[in-house]
Phi, psi and omega in degrees: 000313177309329214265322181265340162313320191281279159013287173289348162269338141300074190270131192251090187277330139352166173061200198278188200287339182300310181309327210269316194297290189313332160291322194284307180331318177299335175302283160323300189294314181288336145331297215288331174306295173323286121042253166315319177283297150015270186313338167270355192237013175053027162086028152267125218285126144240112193287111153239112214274127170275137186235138157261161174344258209317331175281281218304279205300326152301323171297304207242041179043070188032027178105342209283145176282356178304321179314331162321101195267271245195143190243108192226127162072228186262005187253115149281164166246139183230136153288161188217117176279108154263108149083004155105042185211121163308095178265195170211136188254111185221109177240148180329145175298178127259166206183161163359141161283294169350302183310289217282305176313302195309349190235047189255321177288331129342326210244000175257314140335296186278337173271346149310293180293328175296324184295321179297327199254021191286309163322315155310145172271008202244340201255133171296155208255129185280117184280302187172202168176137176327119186254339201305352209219147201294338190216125149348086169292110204271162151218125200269165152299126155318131179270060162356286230271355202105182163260162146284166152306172192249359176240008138107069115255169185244161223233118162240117187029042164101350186253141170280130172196142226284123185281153170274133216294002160305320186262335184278328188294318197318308202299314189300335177266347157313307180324286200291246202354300217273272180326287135020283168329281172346270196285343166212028176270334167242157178295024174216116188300111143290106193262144189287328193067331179231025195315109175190175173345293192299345176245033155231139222247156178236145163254173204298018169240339170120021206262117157334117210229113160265128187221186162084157215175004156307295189266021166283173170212165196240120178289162172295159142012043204139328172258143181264358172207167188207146195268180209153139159310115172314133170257174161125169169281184118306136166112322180249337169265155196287125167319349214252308189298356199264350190264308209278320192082005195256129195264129175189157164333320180307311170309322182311321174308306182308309181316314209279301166319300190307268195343297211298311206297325161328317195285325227273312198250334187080013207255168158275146156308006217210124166177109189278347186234048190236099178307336187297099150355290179312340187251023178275325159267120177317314190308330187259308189280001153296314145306295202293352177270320195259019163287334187225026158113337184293038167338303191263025169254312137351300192285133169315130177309314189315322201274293191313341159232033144234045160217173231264204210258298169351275173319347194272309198305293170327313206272352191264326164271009151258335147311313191291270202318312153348272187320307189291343190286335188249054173276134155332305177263110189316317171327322196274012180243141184309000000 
């Protein structure tokens, strides 16, 4: 933090018009980084490294899509080679400027909050970032592994492929680690507001990585809901918040819930090409096949038919836990 302090105070009225644009951004954008973070970090030092332009577009070939890792939300992941070390690189779409101001505070959001959860194993880990740009720019710890997917598998040279119900049980209890953190690592409740597949990054040991922290929020001091603008993917937040605005641990559960049933089946939470009306949200047609005994129309085929009668027993006691997280009334949820 001292290294950027010291930084935004070496303004460089010289040189071309690129230079000049690119110092004010940094100014503005690294002030307003300054700031938010201070004020969140309650005057606890968090080592934030500043990359410049000219590192983050070489790393990441301007930006090229060969470079794409993953599209989750308002965001890319690009991978980016710095200094002969593998990052994950990530900025806000484009758009508009209008468009991009309407979302500037979400993207200072998520880059607060990453900074805070860095320290946890379960959370990508926050490097530093680019102030050089109209918009901010993160840069993460390397992913081996990806991103999931919106059917919970991971992408290999372009193919989709099927993770083994081990790794997948491994990742679902990081997660549920990872949330856990969220709601009682500080005197202030964090809620992700979006928890699901697609934001979870796995590294080369297979370790669950939870990001983006834009539309999370932190309730006040004391409080277990705070009333708030909707958020979410479709598929994964609880209806009641969708009806109510009311922000509370509970939601988390549900979110927390869809994802399992994603890992469970293999389906997206979401999914427009399922003629049954009913079966378009996991959530109402996962119950309703296993209310009626169809355990093995529920399970993804890929899991079912390479694990032992044991493991049948796990997906069957994580599908119960699934089902409850998205149980109707907050009381009836873990």
């Amino acid at each position: 933090m001292k290294s950027m302090v010291k930084k935004l105070k070496q303004s460089v009225r010289s040189g071309s018009s690129t230079e000049r644009k690119e110092e004010r951004w940094f100014l503005e954008n690294g002030s307003i980084f300054l700031k938010r973070l201070i004020a969140d970090c309650n005057g606890k030092s968090i080592p934030i490294r500043s990359f410049s332009s000219d590192q983050i577009l070489k790393a990441t070939s301007n930006f090229h899509s060969s470079c794409l890792v993953s599209i989750g939300g308002r965001f890319e992941w690009f991978k980016g080679n710095i200094e002969g070390k593998s990052y994950l690189v990530s900025r806000f779409e484009d758009g508009t400027p209008e468009y991009q101001e309407s979302h500037v505070g979400e993207i200072y959001n998520g880059i607060v909050l990453s900074a805070r959860m860095s320290n946890h194993s379960n959370f990508l880990k926050l490097v530093g970032c680019c102030f050089e740009f109209s918009l901010p720019v993160s840069v993460f710890e390397y992913a081996e592994h990806g991103a999931l997917n919106k059917r919970g598998r991971i992408m290999v040279n372009g193919e989709e492929t099927i993770l083994p119900w081990s790794v997948r049980l491994k990742i679902a209890k990081e997660i549920a680690n990872a949330v856990t953190y969220l709601h009682t690592a500080f005197t202030k409740i964090t809620i992700h507001r979006d928890i699901k597949a697609s934001y979870i990054f796995l590294d080369e040991k297979w370790t669950a990585k939870l990001s983006e922290f834009s539309i999370s929020i932190t309730l006040p001091e004391g409080k277990s809901r705070i009333e708030d603008r909707v958020y979410g993917t479709i598929g994964y937040p609880d209806p009641s918040y969708i009806v109510t605005g009311f922000v509370t641990e509970y939601i988390e559960m549900f979110s927390f819930g869809a994802f399992l049933l994603v890992f469970l089946t293999g389906r997206p939470a979401f999914d427009l090409g399922r003629v049954d009306v009913d079966s378009i949200l996991i959530t109402s047609s996962v119950k309703g096949l296993y209310e009626n005994g169809k355990l093995d129309e529920v399970i993804d085929p890929m899991i079912a038919k390479d694990i032992t009668s044991g493991q049948r027993l796990q997906v069957e006691a994580c599908l119960v836990l699934a089902l409850r997280c998205c149980e109707k009334r907050d009381e009836d949820r873990p």
